[in-house]
C-alpha positions in Angstrom: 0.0 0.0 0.0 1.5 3.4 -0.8 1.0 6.5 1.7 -1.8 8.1 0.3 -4.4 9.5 2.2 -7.6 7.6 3.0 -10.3 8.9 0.8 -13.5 9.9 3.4 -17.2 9.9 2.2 -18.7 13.5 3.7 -22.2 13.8 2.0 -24.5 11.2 0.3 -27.7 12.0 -1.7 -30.7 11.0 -0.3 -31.0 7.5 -2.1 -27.4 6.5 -0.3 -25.0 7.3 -3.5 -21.6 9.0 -2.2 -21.3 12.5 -3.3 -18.4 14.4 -1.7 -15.6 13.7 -0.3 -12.7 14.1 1.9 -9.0 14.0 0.3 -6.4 15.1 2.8 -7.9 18.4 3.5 -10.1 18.8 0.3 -13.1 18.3 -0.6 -14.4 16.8 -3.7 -17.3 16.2 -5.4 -17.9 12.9 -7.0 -17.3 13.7 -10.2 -13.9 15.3 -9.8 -13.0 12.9 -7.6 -13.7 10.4 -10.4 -11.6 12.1 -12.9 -8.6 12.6 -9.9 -9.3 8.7 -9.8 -8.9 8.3 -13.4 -5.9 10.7 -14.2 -3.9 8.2 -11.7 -3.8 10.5 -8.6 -5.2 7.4 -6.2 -4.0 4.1 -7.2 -5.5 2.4 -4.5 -9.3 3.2 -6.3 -10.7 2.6 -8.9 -14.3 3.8 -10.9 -17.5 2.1 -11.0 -20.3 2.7 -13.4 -23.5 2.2 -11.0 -26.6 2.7 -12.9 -24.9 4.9 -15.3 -23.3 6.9 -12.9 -19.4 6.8 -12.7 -19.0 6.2 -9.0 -15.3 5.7 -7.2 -14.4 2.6 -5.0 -11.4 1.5 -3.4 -9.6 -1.7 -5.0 -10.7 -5.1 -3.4 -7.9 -6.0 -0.8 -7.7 -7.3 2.6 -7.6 -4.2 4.0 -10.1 -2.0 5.8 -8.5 1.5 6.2 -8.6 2.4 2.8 -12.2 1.4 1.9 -14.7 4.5 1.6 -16.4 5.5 4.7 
């Protein structure tokens, strides 16, 4: 695992989906968190499509501090 910073969920829309963030000290809306995700910037997540929706998730592993809370 490299030393990135756990990824926290902040705010989720009323049917449960994740929609902002915590990065570090940033926050983040969903969708620029997905393009962060997808330019490389968090190697230990990856991007979903959900119903259409392009959602991030952390990479399966055996560990529990880098899954989105």
């Amino acid at each position: 695992m490299t030393n990135q910073k756990k990824i926290q969920v902040v705010s989720e829309s009323k049917t449960g989906r994740n929609e902002k963030f915590l990065v570090g000290k940033k926050t983040m809306t969903r969708e620029k968190l997905v393009s962060s995700i997808e330019n490389g910037n968090h190697p230990e997540y990856h991007v979903r499509n959900i119903d259409g929706v392009k959602t991030p998730a952390s990479n399966p592993d055996s560990l529990k501090n880098n899954n989105l809370d």
